[in-house]
C-alpha positions as CSV (number, residue, x, y, z in Angstrom):
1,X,-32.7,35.5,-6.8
2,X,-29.7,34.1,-8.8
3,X,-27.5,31.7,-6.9
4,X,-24.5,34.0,-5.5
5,X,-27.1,36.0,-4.2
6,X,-28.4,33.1,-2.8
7,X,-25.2,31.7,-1.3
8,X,-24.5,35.3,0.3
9,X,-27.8,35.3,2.2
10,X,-26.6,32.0,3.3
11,X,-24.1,33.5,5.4
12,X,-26.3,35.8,7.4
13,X,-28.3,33.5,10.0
14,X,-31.0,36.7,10.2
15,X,-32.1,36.5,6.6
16,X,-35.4,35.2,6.0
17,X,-35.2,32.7,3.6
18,X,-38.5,30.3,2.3
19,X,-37.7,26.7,2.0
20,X,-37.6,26.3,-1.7
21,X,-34.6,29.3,-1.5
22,X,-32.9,27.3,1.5
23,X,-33.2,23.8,-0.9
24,X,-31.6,25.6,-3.8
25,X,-28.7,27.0,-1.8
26,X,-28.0,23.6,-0.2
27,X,-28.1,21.5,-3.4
28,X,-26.2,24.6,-4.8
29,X,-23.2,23.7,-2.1
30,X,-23.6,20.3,-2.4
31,X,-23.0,20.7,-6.4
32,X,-20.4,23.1,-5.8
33,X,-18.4,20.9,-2.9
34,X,-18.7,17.8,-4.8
35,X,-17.0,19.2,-8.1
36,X,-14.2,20.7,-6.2
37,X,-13.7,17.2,-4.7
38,X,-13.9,15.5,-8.2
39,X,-11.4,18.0,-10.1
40,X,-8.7,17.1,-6.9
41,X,-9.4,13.0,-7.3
42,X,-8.7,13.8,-11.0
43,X,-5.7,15.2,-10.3
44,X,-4.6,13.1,-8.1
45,X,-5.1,10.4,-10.5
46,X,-3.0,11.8,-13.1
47,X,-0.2,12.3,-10.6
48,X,-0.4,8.5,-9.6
49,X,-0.6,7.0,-13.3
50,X,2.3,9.6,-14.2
51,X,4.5,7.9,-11.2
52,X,3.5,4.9,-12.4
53,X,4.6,5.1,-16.0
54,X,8.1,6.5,-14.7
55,X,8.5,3.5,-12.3
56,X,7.6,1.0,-15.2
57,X,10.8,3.0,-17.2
58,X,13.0,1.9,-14.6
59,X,12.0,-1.5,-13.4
60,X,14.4,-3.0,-16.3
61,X,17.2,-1.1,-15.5
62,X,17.3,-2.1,-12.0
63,X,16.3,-5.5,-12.8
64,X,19.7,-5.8,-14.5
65,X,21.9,-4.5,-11.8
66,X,20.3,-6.9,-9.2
67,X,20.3,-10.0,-11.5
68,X,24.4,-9.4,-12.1
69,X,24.7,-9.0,-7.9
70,X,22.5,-11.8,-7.1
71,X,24.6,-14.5,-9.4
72,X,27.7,-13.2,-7.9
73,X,26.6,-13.3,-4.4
74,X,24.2,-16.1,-5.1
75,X,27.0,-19.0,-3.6
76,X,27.6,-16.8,-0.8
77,X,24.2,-16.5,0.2
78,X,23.5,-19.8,0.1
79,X,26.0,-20.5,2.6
80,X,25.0,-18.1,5.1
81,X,21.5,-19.4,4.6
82,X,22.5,-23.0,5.1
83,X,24.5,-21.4,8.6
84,X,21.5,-19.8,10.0
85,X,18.9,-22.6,9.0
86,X,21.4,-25.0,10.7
87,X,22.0,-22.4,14.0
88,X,18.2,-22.3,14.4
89,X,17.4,-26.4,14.3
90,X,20.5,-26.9,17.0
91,X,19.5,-23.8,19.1
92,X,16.0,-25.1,18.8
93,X,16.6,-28.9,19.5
94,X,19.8,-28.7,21.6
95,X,21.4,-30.5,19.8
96,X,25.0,-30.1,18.1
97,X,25.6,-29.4,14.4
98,X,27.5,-32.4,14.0
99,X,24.5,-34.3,13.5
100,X,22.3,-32.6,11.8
101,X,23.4,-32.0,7.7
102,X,21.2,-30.0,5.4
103,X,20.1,-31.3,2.2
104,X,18.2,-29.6,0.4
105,X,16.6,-25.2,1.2
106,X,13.1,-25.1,-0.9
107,X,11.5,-21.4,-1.1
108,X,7.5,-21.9,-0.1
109,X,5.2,-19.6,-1.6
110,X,3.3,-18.7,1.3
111,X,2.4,-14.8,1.0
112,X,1.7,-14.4,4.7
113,X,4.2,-14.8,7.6
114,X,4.3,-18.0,10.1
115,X,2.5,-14.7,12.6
116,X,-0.4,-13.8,10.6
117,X,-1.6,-17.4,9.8
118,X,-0.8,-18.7,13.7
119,X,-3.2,-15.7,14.2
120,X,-5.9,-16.6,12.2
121,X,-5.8,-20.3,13.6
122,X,-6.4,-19.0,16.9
123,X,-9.5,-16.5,16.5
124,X,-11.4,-18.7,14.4
């Protein structure tokens, strides 16, 4: 019995089939199931590293625009930042923003948000 044959009698539960038959048609559509599923990873590979060339193409480009907005808006931004860091501290301590004077804004380089490591203090 070749294996189409095989994999026909599979679909009528009545056929009397010996164990050896009923092992080769399962490892048959195991085979059979697990190539199909390769060739689509495959393809979906090649459609990620192909998105991923293109996106490397045009990293530069945009790189430029942003650097040539962020030095012109770079002065600008640094006053509102100074505003809001200084609206936070008196809305936080009550008190007025004659008294307190920023010196100095310093970027940390903390990946995770204040949330996410308050969080992980707690449940451990």
């Amino acid at each position: 019995m070749n294996i189409s044959q095989l994999l026909e009698s599979l679909k009528d539960p009545s056929a009397t089939l010996s164990i050896g038959d009923k092992l080769l048609a399962g490892f048959s559509v195991a085979i059979l199931s697990m190539s199909v599923v390769f060739i689509v990873l495959v393809i979906i590979q090649g459609i990620i590293s192909l998105l991923q060339r293109e996106k490397v193409k045009q990293q530069p480009t945009l790189a430029s625009v942003v650097n040539t907005q962020e030095v012109n808006n770079e002065i600008q931004d640094n006053k509102e930042l100074v505003a809001v860091i200084t609206s936070a501290i008196c809305a936080a301590t009550g008190n007025k923003t004659n008294n307190i004077l920023v010196k100095k804004i310093v970027r940390s380089n903390n990946s995770k948000s204040s949330w996410e490591s308050i969080s992980k203090n707690i449940t451990k």
